[in-house]
Every structure is written in C-alpha cells, then in structure tokens.
C-alpha positions in Angstrom: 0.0 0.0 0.0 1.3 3.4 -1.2 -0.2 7.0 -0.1 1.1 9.7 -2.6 0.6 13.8 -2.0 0.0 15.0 -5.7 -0.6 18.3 -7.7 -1.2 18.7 -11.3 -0.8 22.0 -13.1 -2.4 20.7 -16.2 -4.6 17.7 -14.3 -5.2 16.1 -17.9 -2.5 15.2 -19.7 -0.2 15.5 -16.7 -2.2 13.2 -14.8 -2.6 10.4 -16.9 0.9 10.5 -17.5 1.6 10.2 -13.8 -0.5 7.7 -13.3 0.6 5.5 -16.4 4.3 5.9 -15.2 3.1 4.6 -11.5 1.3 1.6 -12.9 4.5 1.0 -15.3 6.9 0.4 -11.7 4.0 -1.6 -10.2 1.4 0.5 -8.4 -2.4 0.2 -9.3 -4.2 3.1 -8.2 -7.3 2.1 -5.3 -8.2 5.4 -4.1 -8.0 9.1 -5.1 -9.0 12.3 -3.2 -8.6 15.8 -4.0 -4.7 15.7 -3.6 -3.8 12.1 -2.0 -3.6 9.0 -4.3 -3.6 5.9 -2.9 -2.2 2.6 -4.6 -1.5 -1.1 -4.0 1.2 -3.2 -5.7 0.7 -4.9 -8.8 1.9 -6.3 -11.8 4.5 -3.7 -13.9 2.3 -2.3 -16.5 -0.8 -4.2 -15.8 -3.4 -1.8 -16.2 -3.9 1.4 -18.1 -5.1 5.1 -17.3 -7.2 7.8 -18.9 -8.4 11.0 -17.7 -11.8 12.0 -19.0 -13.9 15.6 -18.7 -17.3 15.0 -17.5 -18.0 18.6 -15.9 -19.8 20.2 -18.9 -22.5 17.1 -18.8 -25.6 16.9 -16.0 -26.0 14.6 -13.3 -28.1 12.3 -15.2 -25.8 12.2 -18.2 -23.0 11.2 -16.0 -24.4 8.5 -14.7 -26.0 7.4 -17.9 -22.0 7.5 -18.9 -20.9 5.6 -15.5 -23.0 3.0 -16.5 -21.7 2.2 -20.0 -18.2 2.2 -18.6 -19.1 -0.2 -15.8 -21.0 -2.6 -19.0 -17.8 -2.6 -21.0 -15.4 -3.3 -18.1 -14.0 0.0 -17.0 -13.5 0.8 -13.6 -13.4 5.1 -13.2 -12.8 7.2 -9.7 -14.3 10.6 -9.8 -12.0 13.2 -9.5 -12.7 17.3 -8.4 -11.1 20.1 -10.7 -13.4 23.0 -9.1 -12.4 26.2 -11.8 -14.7 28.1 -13.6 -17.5 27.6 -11.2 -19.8 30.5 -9.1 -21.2 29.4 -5.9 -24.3 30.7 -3.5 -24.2 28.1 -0.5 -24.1 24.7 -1.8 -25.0 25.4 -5.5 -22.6 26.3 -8.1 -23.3 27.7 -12.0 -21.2 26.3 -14.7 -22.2 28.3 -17.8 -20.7 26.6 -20.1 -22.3 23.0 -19.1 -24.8 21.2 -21.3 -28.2 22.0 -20.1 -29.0 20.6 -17.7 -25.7 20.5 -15.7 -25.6 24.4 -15.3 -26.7 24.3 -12.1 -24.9 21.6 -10.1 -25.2 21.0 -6.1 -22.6 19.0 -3.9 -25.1 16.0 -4.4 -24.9 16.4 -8.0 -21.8 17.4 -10.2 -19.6 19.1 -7.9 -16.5 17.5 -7.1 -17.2 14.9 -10.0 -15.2 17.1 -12.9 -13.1 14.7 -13.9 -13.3 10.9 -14.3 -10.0 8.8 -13.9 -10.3 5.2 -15.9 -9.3 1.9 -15.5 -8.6 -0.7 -17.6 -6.8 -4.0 -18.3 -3.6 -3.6 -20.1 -4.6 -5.7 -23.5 -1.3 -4.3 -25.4 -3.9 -1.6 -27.1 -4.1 2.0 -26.9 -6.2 3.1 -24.2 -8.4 5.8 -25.9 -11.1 7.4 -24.9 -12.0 9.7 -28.2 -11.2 7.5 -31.4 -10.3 10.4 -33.7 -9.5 13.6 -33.8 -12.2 15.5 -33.9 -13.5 14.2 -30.9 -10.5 14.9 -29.2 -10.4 18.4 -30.0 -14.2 18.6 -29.2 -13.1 17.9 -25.4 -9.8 19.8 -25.2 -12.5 22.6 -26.3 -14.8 21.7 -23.3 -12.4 21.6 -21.5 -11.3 25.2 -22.5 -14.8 26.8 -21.5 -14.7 27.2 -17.7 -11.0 28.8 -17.9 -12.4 31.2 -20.3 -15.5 32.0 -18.2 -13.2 32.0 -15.0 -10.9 34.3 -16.6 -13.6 36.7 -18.1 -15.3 36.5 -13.9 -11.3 37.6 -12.8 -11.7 40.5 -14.8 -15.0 41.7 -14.3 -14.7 41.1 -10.5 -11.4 43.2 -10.5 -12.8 45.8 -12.5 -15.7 46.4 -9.9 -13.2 46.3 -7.1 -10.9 49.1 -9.0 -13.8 51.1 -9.8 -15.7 50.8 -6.8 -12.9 51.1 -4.4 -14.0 47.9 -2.2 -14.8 44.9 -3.3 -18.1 43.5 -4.3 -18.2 41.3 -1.4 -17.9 41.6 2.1 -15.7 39.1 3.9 -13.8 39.6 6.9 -11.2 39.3 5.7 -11.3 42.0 3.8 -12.5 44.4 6.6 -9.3 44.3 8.7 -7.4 47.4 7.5 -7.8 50.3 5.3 -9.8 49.5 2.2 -6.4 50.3 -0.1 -4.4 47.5 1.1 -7.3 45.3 1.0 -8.0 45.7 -2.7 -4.3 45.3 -3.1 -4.4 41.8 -1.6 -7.6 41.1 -3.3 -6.2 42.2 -6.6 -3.0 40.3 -6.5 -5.0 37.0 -5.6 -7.3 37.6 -8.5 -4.1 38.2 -10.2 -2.2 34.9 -9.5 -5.4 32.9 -10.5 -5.9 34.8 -13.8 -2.2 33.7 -14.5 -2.6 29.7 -13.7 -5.7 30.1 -16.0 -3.8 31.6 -18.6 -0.5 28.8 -18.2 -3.6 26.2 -18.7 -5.6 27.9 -21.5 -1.9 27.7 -23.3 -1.0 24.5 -22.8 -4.6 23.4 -24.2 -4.7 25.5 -27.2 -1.5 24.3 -27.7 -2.9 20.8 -28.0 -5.8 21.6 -30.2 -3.6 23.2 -32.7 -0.8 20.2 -32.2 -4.3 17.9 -33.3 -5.6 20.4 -36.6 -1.8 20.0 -37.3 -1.6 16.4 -37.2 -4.7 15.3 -38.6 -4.7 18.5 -41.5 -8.1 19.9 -40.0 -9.2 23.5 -40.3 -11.6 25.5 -37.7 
C-alpha cells in the first residue's frame, strides 16, 4: 500500500501521464482524493489510465456514462477540478455546461469534474476519443470554464478598482484600510488569472498540435 501527495498543473494530460508511469513500476491506483492518491502493488504495467472531462455534462448524463463504462469493463474514480465555477451556498453555476448540468449542487456534479479510468492492459491504446475530432471537441470543453473564469477575474477586478472595495464583504477583507485590502484582493485575483492563462496555453496548444496532425481546419 502506497499513499502519494500529488498536484497537477495541467490535471489532464499531466495526470494520466503520472499515473501511467506509477502503474508502469508496479502501483495500481485504489483510491484518489482531491490531492492524495492511494495505490496497491501490482503487476508492472498491468493496467492502463485515462483522464476523461465530464463537468460540462448533467448529473443524469453522468451516470448514464458511469454506467456504460461499468458494461464494458471499465473501472473510473471521480476526481474534483473546481475552476470556472460561481457558488451561493451549496450550488454552483457552470455556464458553459450542457443544459442541464448548469446548475450543479454538492449532491450532484460538484466534485465529480473529472473521471480517472481503469482498464486491463490488452497491449492496445487506451483511448477514450477514437479520432480527432473528438478529441479536440473535449480539449474545447475543457477550455470553456477557464475562459469563463478568466472573463469572472476580470469583471470582479474591475468592480473592485472602480468601486474602491470589493463586491463582497468578507472579513477578511474588513481588517485594515480598504487600499491595502484591494491590493491583496487584486493580486489574488491576479495569481489565478495567470494559472488560468498557463492552462488555456497548454490546451490550445494541444488543439492546434491535433488540426496540425490530422490537417483539419476551424
């Protein structure tokens, strides 16, 4: 048994990798949290990892797809992402969600963003999307909440310049004068807007590496 502390600037690509490159040196994956992976030993290579997007579909969607999984033989652990979401209380919008999965409550789609699969090693590819339009179709969903998050940074920034305090009252934000506040509040806004950007690069990145290789236009 093997309990390992991990974070993942990209948690797609970077992930599966990981995870791929445990399995290769003998460690199946048995449990996953939002930062601690636990494994057991196993057989060098014996199984095979994918990471699979699920946040843009609804509750009953996902489960419609757990189920297909579970019929052909794939074993999945639902993984949390949490960007590009607003909450009040327990709910949370994602705008960019299918219908139906744009309002999501912590018995529904939150904390469930991301899927990690399972399978038998049978000496084949393990791929989720079999071409390449598919796979750009979900580097694109993927895309959506770290463009909506990024345009929410900027308009909640904006207010706070403009307004000289910010749009909402936390206590932390009333200890001190209301300057350095919005200069703390600012810089954190500022630091997120940047690992948003890092990511939006690396994914555009990948959909243009994919019109490249398979000679598609927009």
């Amino acid at each position: 048994m093997r309990k390992t502390f991990k974070l993942f600037l990209n948690p797609m690509g970077s992930q599966e990798k990981w995870l791929n490159q445990m399995v290769e040196k003998g460690y199946r994956l048995i449990d996953v949290g939002r930062f601690f992976y636990t494994f057991e030993n196993c057989k060098p290579n014996e199984y095979q990892y994918a990471i699979d997007y699920v946040g843009n579909k609804s509750y009953e969607e996902l489960k419609e797809y757990q189920h297909l999984l579970e019929e052909i033989g794939v074993k999945y652990y639902e993984k949390p992402i949490n960007i590009g979401q607003f909450s009040w209380g327990k709910a949370k919008l994602r705008p960019f969600a299918n219908p139906g999965g744009r309002i999501v409550t912590s018995k529904g789609m939150i904390n469930r963003e991301l899927l990690i699969l399972e399978k038998k090693n049978d000496g084949k590819a393990f791929e989720i999307y079999s071409n390449i339009e598919d796979k750009i179709y979900e580097l694109k969903e993927i895309r959506k909440p770290l463009i909506y998050g990024e345009i929410f940074i900027l308009l909640f920034a904006a207010m706070t310049v403009f307004m000289k305090k910010p749009i909402f009252e936390f206590t932390l934000w009333s200890v001190g004068n209301n300057t350095s506040n919005n200069f703390i509040l600012l810089t954190l806004l500022g630091i997120v807007f940047i690992y948003f950007t890092v990511k939006l690069a690396g994914i555009n990145k990948g959909i243009k590496d994919l019109r490249e290789k398979g000679q598609l236009n927009e």
